[in-house]
C-alpha atoms as one frame of an Amber mdcrd trajectory, in Angstrom:
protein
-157.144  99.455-111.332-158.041 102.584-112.940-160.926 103.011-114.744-160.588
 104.554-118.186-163.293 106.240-120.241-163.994 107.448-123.850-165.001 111.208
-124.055-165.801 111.622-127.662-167.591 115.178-127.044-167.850 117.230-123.923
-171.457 116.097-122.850-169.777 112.690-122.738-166.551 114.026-120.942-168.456
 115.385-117.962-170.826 112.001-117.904-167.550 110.138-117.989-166.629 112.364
-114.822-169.953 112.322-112.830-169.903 108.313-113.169-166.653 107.882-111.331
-164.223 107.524-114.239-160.300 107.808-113.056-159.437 108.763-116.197-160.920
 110.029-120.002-159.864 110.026-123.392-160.497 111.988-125.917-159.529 114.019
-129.284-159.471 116.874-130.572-160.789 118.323-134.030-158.180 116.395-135.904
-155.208 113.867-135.260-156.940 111.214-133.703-158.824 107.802-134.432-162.291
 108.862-133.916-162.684 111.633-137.114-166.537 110.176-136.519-166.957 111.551
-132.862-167.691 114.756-132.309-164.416 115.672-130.711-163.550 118.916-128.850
-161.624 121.753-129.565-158.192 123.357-127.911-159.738 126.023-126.297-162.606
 122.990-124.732-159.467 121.564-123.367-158.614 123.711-120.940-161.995 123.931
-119.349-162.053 120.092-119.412-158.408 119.737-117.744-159.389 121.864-115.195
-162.891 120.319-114.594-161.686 116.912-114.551-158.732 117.300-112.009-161.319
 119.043-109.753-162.665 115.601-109.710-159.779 113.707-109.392-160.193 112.716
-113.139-156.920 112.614-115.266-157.350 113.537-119.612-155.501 111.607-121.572
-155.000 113.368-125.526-155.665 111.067-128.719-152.936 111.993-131.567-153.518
 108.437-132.543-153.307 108.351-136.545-150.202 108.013-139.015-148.906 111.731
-140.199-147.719 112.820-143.314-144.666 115.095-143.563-146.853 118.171-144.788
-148.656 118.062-141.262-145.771 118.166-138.902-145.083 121.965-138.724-148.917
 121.965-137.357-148.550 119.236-135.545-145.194 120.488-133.858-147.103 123.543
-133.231-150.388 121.895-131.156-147.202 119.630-129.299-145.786 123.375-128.132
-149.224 123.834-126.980-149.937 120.808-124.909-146.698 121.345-123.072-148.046
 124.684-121.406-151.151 122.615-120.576-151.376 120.146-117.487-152.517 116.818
-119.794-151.725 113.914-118.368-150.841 111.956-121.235-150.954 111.371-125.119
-151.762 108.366-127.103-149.728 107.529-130.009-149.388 105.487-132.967-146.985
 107.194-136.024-143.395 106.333-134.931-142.095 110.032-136.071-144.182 111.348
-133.238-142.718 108.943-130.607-139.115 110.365-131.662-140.946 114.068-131.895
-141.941 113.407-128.433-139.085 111.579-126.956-136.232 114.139-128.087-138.275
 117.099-128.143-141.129 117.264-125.434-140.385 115.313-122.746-142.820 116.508
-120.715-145.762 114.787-122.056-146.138 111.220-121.413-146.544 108.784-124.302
-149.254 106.310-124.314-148.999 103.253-126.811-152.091 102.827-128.870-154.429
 100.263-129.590-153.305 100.531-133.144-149.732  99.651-132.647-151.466  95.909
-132.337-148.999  95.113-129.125-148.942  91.476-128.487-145.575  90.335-127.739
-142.703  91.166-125.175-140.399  92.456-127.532-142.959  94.925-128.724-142.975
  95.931-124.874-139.319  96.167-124.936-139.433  98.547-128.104-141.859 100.585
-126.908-139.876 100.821-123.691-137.084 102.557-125.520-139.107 104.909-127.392
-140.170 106.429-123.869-143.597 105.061-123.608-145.368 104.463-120.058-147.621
 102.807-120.577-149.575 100.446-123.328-152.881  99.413-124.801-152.616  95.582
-125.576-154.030  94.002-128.137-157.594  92.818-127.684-157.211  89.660-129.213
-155.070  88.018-126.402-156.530  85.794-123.313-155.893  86.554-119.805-152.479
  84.230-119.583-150.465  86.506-122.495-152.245  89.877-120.693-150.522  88.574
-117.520-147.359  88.166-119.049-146.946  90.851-120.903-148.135  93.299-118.034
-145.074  91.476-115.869-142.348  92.239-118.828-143.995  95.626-119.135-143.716
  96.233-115.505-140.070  95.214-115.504-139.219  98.144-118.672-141.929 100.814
-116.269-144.498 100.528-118.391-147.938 100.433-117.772-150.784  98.293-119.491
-154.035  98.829-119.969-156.447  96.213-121.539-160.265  97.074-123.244-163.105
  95.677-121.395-166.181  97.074-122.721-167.201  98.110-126.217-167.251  97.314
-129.977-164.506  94.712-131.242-162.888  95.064-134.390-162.750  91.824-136.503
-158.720  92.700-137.717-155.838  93.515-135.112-155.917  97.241-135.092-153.472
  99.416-136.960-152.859  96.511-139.515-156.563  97.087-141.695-156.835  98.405
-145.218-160.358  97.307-145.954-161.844 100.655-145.513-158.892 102.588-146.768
-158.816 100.530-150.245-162.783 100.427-150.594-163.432 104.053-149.782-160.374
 105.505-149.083-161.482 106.306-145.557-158.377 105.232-143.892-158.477 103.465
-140.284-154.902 104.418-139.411-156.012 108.013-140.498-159.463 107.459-137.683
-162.121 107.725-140.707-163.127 103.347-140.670-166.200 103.140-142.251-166.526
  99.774-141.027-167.027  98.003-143.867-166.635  94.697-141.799-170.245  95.714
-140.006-171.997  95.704-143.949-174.276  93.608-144.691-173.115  91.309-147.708
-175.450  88.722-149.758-176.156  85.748-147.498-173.502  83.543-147.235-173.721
  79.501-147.709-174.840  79.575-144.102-177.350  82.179-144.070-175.078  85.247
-142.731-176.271  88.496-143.603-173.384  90.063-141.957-170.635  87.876-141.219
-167.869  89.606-140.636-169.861  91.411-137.459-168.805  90.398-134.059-170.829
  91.275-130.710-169.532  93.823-128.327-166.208  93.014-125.701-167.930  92.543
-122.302-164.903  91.661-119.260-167.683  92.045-116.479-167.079  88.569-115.073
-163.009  89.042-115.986-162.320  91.672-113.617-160.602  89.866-110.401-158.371
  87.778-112.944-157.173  91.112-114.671-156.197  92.402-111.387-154.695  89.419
-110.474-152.297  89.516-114.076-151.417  93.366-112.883-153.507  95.176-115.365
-153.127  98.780-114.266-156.603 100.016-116.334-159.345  98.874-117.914-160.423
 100.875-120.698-163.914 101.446-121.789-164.404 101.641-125.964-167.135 104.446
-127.060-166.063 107.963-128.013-168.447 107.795-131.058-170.718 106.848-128.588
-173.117 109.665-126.594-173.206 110.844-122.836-176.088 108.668-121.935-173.901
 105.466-122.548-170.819 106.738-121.268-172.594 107.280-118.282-174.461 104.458
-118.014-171.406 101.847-118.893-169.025 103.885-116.262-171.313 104.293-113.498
-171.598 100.291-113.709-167.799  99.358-114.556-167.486 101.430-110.688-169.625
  99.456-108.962-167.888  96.487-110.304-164.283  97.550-108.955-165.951  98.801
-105.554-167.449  96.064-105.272-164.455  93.808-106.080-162.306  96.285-103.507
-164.595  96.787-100.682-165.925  93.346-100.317-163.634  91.058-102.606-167.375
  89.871-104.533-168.082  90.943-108.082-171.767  91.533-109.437-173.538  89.517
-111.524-175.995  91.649-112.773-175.226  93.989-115.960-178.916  94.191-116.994
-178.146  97.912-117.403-175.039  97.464-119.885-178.571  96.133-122.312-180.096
  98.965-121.623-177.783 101.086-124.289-176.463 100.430-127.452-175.025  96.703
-127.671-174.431  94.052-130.107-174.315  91.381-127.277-171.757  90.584-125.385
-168.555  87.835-124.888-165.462  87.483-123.680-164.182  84.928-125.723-160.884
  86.494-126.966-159.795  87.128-123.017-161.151  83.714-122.281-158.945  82.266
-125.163-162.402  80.682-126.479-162.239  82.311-129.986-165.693  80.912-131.479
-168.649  81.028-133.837-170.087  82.751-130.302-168.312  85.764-131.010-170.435
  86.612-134.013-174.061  88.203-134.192-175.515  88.314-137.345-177.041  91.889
-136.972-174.859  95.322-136.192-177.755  97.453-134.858-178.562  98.264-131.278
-179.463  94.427-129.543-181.119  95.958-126.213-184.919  95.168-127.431-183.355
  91.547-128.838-182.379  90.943-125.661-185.354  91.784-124.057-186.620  89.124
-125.357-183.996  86.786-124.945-184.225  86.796-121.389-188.208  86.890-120.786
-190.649  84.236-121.746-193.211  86.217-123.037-196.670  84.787-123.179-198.018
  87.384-125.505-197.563  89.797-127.779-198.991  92.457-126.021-196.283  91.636
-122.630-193.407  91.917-125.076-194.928  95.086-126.561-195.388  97.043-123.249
-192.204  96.067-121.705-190.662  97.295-125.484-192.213 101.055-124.764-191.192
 100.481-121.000-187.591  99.949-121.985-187.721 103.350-124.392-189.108 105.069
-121.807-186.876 104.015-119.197-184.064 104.683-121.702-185.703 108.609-122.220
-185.347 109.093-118.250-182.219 107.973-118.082-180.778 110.278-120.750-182.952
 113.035-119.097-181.766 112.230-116.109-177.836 112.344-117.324-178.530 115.361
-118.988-179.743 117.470-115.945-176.945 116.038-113.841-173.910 117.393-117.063
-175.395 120.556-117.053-174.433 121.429-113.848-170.744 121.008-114.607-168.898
 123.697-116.585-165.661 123.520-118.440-166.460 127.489-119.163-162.608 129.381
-118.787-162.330 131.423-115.570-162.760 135.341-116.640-159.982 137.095-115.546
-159.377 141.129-114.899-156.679 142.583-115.239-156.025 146.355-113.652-152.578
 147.580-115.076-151.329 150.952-113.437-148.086 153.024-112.825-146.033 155.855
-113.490-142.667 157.093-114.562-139.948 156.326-112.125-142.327 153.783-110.624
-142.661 150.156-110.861-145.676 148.449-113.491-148.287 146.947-111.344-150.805
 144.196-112.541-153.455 143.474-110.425-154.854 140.460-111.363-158.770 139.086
-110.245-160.959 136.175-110.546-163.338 134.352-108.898-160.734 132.453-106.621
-157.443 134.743-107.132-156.612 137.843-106.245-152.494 138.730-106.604-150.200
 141.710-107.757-147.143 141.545-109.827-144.729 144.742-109.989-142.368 144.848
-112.772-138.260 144.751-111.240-137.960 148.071-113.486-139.636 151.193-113.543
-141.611 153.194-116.030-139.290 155.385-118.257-141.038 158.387-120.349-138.710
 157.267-123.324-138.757 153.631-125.125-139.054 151.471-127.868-143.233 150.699
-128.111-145.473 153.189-125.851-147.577 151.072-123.604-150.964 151.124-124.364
-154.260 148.532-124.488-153.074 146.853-127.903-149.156 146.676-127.009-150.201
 144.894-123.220-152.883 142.914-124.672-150.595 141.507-127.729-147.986 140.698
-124.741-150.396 138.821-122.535-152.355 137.126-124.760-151.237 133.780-123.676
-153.320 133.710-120.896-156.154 132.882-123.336-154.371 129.444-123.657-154.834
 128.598-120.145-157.915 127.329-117.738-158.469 131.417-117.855-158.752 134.250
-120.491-158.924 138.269-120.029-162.367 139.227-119.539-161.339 143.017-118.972
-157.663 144.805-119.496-158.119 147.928-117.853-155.407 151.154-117.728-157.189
 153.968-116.380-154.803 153.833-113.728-151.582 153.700-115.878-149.981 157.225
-116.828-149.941 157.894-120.810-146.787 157.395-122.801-144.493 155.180-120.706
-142.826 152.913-121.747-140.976 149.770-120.175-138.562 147.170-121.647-140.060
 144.581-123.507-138.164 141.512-121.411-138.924 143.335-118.313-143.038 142.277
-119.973-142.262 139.171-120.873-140.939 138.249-117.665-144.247 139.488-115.986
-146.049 137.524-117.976-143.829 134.850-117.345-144.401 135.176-113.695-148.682
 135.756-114.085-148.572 132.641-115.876-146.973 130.721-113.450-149.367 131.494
-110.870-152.259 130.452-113.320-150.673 127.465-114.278-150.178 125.954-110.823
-146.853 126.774-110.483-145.983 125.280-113.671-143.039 127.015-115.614-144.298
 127.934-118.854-142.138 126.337-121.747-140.798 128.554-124.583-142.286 127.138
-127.983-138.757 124.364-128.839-137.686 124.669-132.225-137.958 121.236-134.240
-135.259 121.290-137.147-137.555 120.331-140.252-135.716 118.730-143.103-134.131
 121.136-145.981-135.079 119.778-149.498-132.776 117.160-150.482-130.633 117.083
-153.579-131.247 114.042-154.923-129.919 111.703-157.484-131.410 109.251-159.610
-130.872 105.643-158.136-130.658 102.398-159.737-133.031 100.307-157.537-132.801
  96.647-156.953-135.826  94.146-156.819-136.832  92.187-154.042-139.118  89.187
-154.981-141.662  88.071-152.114-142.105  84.192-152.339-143.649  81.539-149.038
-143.122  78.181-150.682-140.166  76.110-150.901-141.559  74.981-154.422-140.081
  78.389-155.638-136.661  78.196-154.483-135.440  77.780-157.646-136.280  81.026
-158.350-132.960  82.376-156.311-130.843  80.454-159.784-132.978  82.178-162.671
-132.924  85.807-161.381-130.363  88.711-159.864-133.525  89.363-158.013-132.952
  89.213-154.449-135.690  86.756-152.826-137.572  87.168-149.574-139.266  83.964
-148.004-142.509  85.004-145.986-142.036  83.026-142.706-145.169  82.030-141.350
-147.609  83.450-138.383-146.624  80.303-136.796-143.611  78.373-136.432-142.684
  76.990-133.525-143.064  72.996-134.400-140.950  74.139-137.677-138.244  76.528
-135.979-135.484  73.414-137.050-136.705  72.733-140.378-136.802  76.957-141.458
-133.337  77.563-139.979-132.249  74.523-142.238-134.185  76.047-145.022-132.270
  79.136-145.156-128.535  77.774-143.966-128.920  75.864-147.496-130.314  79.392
-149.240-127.909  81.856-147.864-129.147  84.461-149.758-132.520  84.235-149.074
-133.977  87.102-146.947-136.079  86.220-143.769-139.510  88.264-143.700-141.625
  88.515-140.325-145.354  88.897-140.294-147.287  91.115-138.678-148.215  89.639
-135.560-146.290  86.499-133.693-147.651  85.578-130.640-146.311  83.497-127.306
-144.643  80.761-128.050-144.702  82.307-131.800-142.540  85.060-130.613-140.146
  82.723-128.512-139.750  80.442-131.612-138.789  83.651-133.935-136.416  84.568
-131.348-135.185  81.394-130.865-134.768  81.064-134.915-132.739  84.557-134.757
-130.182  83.180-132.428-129.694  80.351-133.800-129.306  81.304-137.514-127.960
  85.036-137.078-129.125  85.995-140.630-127.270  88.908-142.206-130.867  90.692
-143.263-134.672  90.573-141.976-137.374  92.523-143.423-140.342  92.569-140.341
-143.620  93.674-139.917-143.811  93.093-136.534-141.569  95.764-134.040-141.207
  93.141-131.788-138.785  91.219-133.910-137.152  94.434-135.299-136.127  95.157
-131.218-135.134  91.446-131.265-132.572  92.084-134.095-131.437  95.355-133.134
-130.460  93.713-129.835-128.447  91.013-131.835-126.842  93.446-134.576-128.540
  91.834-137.062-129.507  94.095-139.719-132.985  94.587-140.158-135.681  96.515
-142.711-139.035  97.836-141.108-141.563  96.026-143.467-144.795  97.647-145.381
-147.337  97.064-142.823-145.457  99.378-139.821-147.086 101.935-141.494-144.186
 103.838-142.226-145.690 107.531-143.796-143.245 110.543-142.484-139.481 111.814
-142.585-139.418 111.429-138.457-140.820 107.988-138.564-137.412 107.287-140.458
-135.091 108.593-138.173-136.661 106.983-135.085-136.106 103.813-136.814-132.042
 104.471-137.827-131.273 106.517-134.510-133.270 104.731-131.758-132.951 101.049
-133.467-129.993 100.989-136.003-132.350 100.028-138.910-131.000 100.384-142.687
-134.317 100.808-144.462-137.785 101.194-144.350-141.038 100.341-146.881-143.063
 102.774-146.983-146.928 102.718-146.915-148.874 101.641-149.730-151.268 104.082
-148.191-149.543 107.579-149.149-149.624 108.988-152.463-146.744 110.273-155.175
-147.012 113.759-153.433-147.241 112.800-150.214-143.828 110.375-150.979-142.261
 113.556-152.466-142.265 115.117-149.302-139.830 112.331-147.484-136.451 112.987
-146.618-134.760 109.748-145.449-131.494 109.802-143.048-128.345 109.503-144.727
-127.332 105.985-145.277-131.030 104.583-144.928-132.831 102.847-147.775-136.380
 103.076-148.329-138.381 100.430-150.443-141.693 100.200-151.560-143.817  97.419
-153.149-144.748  97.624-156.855-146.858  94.585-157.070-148.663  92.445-154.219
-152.182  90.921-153.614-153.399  93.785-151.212-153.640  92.093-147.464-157.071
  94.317-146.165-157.095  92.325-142.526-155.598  89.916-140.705-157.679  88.487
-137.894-157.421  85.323-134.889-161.317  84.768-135.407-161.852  82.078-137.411
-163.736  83.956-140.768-165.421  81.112-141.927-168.102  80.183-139.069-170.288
  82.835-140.919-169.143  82.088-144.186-169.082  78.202-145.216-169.188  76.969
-141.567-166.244  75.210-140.165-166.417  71.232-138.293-165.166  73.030-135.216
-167.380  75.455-132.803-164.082  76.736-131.781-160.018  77.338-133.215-157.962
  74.847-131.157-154.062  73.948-131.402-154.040  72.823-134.816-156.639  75.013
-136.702-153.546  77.689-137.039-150.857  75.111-138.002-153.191  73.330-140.323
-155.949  74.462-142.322-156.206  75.615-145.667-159.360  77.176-146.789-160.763
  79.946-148.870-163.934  81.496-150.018-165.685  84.922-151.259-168.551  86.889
-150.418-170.100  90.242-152.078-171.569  92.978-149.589-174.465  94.904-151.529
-171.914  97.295-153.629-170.916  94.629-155.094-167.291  94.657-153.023-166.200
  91.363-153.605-163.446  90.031-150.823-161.146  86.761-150.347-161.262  85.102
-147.435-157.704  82.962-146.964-156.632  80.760-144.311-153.057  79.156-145.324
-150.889  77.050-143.221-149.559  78.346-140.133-150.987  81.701-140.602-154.115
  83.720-139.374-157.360  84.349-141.220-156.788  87.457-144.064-159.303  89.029
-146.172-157.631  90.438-148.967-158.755  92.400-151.847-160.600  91.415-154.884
-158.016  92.977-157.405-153.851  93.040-156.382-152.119  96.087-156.666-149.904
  97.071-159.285-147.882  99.980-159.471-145.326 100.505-162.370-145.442 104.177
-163.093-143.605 105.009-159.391-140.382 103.275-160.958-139.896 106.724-163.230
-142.724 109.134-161.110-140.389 108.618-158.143-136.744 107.228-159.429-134.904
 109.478-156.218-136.511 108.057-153.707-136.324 104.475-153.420-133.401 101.978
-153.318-135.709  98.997-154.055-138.893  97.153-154.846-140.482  94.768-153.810
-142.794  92.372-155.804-144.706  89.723-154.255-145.107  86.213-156.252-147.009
  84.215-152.924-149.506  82.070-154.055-152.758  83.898-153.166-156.035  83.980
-154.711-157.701  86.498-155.661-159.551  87.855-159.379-156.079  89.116-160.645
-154.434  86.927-163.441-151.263  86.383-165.799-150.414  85.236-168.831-146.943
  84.492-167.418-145.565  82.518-165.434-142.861  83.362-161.749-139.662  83.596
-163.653-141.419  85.609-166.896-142.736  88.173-164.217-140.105  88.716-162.349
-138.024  89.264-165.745-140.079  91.979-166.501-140.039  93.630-163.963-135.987
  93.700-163.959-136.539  94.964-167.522-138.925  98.019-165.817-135.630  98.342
-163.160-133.067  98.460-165.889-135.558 101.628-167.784-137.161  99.678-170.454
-139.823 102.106-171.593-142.138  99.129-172.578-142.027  97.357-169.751-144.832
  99.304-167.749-146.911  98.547-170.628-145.972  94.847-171.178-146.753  94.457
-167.060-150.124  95.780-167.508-151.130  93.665-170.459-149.650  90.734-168.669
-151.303  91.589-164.875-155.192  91.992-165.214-157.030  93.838-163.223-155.263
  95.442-160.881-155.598  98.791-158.677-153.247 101.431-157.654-155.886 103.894
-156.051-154.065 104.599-152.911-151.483 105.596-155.011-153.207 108.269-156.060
-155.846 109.174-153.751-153.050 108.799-150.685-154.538 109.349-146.963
């Protein structure tokens, strides 16, 4: 299995390297996850491709965040960059830069991201198509549904590669607003600022922090991972320094020697406590999801543990082994640090003699370190031209070089005769030819054109309204409204698949909606209910189910939480998977909307009014909270409880904790989100809204009740100037701050 590391800087890049690491990844100065981590510029990349592949090390990019529209000329622009570069891989989340990479640059290989939350085979299967090769699955799944899904992914030539070591995050990734709608620090935009490790005013059973779980440890996993295929085991960290990196590689090696040469893995990780940890489990791979999972304390555990695992008979013991660790800790790093600075990811100087004469050929002679070559031009120096060749003209021509492992130390042309001249394709194919030898004998791509949208004419449409409900108690609301009604299936179905197809063959207007994540047998029972009903229209969250449907020709909408933000994004989902519509994020603002151009034929929606989901999450949230009967979620905690509670971190953040039949935990906001003005701001845009009357608790109240909303809001539809106002006397409080902050 290959052995993936973080590189969030270069110091930790060439620690990654020394320790044995197969592979890194990392980012650069924008467009990816980490915005915290140091990062590393273009012209750092070079130097580190070339470094690393001296070592047998491959570099995988991070362009792992959602784009807006106004950032994909630049983004087009790094992509025409990358090509001419010998990465060995990108890692992707925004759907418009799947189809930017699959139609235009075909030449980079797409890695799935953590943050498209991949859990099921269907999401395998739709990743398949959009070119990926290989996936990050989510860490929430046990060792049984990695196994699985790494056989379906094999089957579609995809890799998968599974996180053993490193922080956890309480929500599936890629589906958490709670730092975007506290602070507007987005986590699909790589700026978390992990509100769920806060400390919040003890809860009923003494948690300071409870919404803090301990570090991902696989160390005792590894022969069962490469026994369900895994293909590489990914180590979490790039906000972490090179001291860890090293440490935590160097280890994870010895492990998979170990395991290889002599079929034994090693029990000791007293060094993984040696840098920053929150303790350790393996609970989610071990399908043991538990109040063990927690630790009430974010902050570095290595002293804790210390502790833990010596019976100290004094004081004085605990506080000389305490300065031993630091001190051991301060050699190590010194120790790391000697070893990185012997490895350079400094660009090879080149120099560059350029000589002739007219009625002779242009020669380059071309030095470094390790080359030595001459090019001569196919035509020869004239006296007459277009642009005399001198230092500026040459250096303007061959400039690219500076994007390579190289750069031009020295141009020289004491040898070349004044005023000659030469065509200016006749340079451009020597350069052409100079950078193919520097490259490797790579061809070197001409930048590709990507068609960006005209501005649209558009007219003002008369949108419809699409009414969210999850209880059969509100059927009724399909008679007493033109409204067209969405029922929210559950996270989990499969010992109701019967009674939910009968439910909608007796309301056959009433709109199936998929949640975010449907796991196993979940997933099989969602199928199973698509085959057997064939509804005419699906809104899902989840892209397993929208491959499921495209399959089938049913017609399907891409919901609100596929973080839908950019004009490509749209036409990956009409051209790849024949989808009529799309939300689109609650995270952009009005001018970042304005900006969208939507394929002809495609509907977008948007939702006006909803209690704002900030995480959804298989760890049961109330261990920490009010404490739970059970040490552990079994069978029938998912299918059966019902449970809610608060707590307050010291801003005085207040979040609702909800657990609701047949669905995971959620923390949603204190205050819903309500939206009104983008019904005139925006009236070009959208073909519908949605509005979302589940019963969910949170500080938001009305005066009204279902039918008396919903009213309303067809009033707003229809242009009645005082319904914005009547809505926000009769919905109190409410928030629309991503509106207008956007990401």
């Amino acid at each position: 299995m290959e052995l993936l590391a973080p590189g969030g800087d270069v110091d930790s890049i060439k620690a990654a390297i020394l320790a044995g690491a197969d592979a890194v990844y990392c980012g650069l100065d924008k467009y990816n996850a980490r915005n915290r981590a140091a990062n590393i510029s273009f012209d750092n990349l070079q130097g580190i491709l070339r470094l690393a592949h001296q070592y047998n090390c491959q570099v995988f990019l991070t362009l792992n965040i959602i784009f807006v529209d106004s950032e994909i000329p630049a983004l087009i622009s790094l992509l025409n960059k990358l090509v001419n570069t010998s990465i060995d891989g990108v890692i992707v989340q925004d759907l418009g830069l799947f189809y930017l990479l699959s139609c235009y640059f075909k030449g980079l290989k797409i890695h799935a991201s953590t943050q498209l939350t991949t859990h099921n085979e269907g999401q395998i299967r739709f990743l398949s198509k959009l070119n990926a090769t290989r996936v990050n699955l989510s860490r929430e799944l046990n060792i049984q549904e990695i196994k699985d899904l790494t056989a379906v992914a094999h089957q579609n030539q995809i890799l998968t590669e599974v996180f053993v070591h490193g922080s956890f995050c309480l929500s599936f990734s890629g589906i958490c607003y709670l730092s975007s709608v506290q602070s507007g620090n987005s986590g699909n935009r790589g700026r978390c600022s992990q509100p769920c490790r806060d400390r919040y005013v003890t809860t009923k059973v003494g948690k300071d922090y409870p919404l803090n779980l301990k570090d991902n440890s696989a160390w005792s996993d590894v022969r069962e991972l490469d026994e369900a295929g895994v293909d590489s085991l990914k180590i979490e960290g790039r906000i972490k320094k090179y001291d860890y990196v090293y440490t935590v590689v160097s280890n994870w090696r010895k492990q998979l020697q170990s395991l290889s040469k002599h079929d034994e893995l090693l029990t000791d990780n007293s060094d993984m406590y040696k840098v920053f940890n929150r303790d350790f489990s393996n609970g989610f791979l071990k399908g043991a999801i538990n109040k063990d999972l927690f630790i009430d304390n974010p902050r570095d555990h290595s002293i804790q543990h210390l502790s833990e695992v010596n019976d100290y008979t004094s004081v004085h013991k605990l506080q000389q082994d305490q300065i031993g660790l630091y001190e051991e800790k301060e050699g190590i790093k010194i120790s790391i640090e000697n070893k990185i600075k012997q490895l350079s990811i400094a660009k090879i100087p080149l120099v560059i003699n350029v000589s002739g004469e007219s009625g002779l050929p242009l020669m380059l002679t071309v030095k470094s370190s390790d080359l030595l070559f001459v090019l001569l031009s196919e035509v020869n120096l004239a006296n007459t031209g277009t642009e005399v060749l001198d230092y500026a003209m040459i250096f303007k021509r061959l400039k690219a070089i500076n994007d390579t492992e190289y750069y031009i130390e020295r141009l020289c042309l004491d040898d070349l005769q004044p005023d000659v001249y030469i065509p200016f394709k006749e340079l451009a194919a020597i350069k052409k030819r100079l950078l193919y030898i520097l490259n490797d004998s790579r061809e070197t791509l001409d930048p590709i054109h990507v068609s960006t949208f005209r501005k649209q004419n558009r007219e003002q449409l008369k949108p419809s309204l699409l009414v969210l409900i999850s209880s059969p108690n509100d059927l009724h609301l399909c008679k007493e409204t033109t409204a067209r009604l969405c029922f929210q299936l559950p996270d989990s179905f499969k010992n109701e698949c019967a009674e939910f197809i009968d439910l909608f063959r007796k309301n056959d207007n009433l709109i199936p909606w998929f949640p975010s994540v449907i796991i196993g047998d979940d997933y099989i029972a969602a199928v199973e209910f698509l085959e057997q009903f064939q509804p005419k229209l699906i809104v899902t969250n989840n892209t397993g189910i929208a491959y499921e449907a495209y399959q089938r020709g049913i017609r399907w909408i891409a919901g609100p939480y596929l973080n839908v933000t950019n004009s490509f994004s749209l036409l990956c989902l009409k051209e790849s998977f024949n989808c009529s519509g799309a939300f689109i994020s609650n995270e952009i603002s009005q001018t970042q909307m304005r900006q969208l151009n939507k394929p002809d034929g495609f509907e977008l929606y948007y939702s006006i009014y909803h209690p704002m989901v900030l995480m959804t999450s298989r760890q049961c949230l109330f261990h920490q909270v009010t404490g739970c009967g059970k040490d552990q979620i079994d069978n029938t905690c998912i299918s059966q409880c019902e449970k809610s509670a608060t707590i307050t971190n010291l801003k005085n953040d207040t979040i609702y904790l909800e657990k609701s039949k047949g669905n995971y935990h959620r923390i949603f906001n204190e205050t819903n989100f309500l939206n009104p003005e983008i019904v005139t701001d925006v009236s070009d845009l959208f073909s519908g809204f949605l509005i979302d009357m589940r019963e969910i608790k949170t500080v938001t109240q009305t005066d009204l009740n279902k039918s008396e909303l919903i009213k309303l809001f067809v009033t707003l539809l229809d242009g009645n100037p005082d319904s914005k106002t009547e809505l926000q006397r009769a919905i109190y409080p409410t928030t629309k701050a991503q509106y207008q902050r956007g990401i």
